[in-house]
C-alpha positions as CSV (number, residue, x, y, z in Angstrom):
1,X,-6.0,0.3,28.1
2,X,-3.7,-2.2,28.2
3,X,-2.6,-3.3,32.3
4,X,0.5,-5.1,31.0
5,X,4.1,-4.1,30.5
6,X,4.2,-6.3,27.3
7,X,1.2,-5.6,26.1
8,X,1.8,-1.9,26.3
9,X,5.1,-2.7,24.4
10,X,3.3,-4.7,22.1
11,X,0.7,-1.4,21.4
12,X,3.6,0.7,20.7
13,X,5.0,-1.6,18.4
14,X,2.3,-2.3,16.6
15,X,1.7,1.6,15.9
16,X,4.9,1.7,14.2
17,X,4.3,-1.0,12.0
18,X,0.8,-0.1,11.3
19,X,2.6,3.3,10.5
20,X,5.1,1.7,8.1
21,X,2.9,-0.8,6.4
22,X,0.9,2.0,5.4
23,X,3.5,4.1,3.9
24,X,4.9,1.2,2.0
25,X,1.3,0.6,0.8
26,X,0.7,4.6,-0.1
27,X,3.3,4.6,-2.5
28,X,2.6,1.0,-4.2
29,X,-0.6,2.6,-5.1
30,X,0.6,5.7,-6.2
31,X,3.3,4.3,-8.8
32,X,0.5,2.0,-9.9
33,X,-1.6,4.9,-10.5
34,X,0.9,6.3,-12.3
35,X,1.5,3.6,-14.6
36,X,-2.1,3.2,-15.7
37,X,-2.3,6.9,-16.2
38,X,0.9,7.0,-18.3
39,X,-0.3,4.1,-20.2
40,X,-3.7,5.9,-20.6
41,X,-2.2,9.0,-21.9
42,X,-0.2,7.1,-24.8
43,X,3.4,8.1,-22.8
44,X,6.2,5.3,-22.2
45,X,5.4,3.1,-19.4
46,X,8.4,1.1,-19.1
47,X,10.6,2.8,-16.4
48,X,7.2,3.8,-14.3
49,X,6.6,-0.2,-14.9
50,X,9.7,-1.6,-13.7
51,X,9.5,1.1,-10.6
52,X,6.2,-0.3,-9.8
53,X,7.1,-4.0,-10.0
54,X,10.2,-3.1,-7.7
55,X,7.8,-1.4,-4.9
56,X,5.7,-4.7,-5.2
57,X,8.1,-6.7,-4.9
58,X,9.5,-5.2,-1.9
59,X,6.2,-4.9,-0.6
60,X,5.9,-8.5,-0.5
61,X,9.2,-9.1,0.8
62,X,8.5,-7.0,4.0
63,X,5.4,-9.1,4.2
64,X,2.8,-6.2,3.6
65,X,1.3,-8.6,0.6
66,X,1.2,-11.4,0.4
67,X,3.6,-13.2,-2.4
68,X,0.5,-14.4,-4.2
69,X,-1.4,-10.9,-3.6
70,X,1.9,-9.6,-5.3
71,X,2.4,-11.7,-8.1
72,X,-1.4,-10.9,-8.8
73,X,-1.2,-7.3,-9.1
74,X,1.9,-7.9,-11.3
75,X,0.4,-10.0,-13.5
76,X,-2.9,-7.6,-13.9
77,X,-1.0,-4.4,-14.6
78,X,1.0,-6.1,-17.6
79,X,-1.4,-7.1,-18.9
80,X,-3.4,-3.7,-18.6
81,X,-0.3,-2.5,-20.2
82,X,0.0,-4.9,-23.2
83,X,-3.3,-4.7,-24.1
């Protein structure tokens, strides 16, 4: 265990990010999921799509991904989409 005030600080902190950054990561999974499943059932995909795209987007923004990781997955699920 950690014998310093900010490293203790710095522990606690870093549980609550780890603790965020895993939510945020949960449901960018999920609503990709549910895209490819809509798309595999033959159902609209568009608003599931664009709901997606957001939580990646915002993902990257709270620098979770990457901007490049981001753009990447993106990129892959239109395409899985259009094809």
């Amino acid at each position: 265990m950690a014998n310093i005030k900010s490293q203790e600080k710095r522990n606690r902190q870093n549980l609550t990010r780890r603790a965020r950054n895993k939510s945020l990561m949960s449901e960018l999974k999920t609503s990709i999921k549910k895209v490819e499943q809509a798309h595999a059932a033959g159902e609209p995909t568009d608003e599931l799509f664009r709901a997606a795209q957001k939580k990646i987007d915002v993902a990257a923004q709270k620098g979770v991904l990457h901007p490049k990781t981001a753009a990447r997955k993106k990129s892959r699920l239109a395409a899985s989409i259009n094809s």
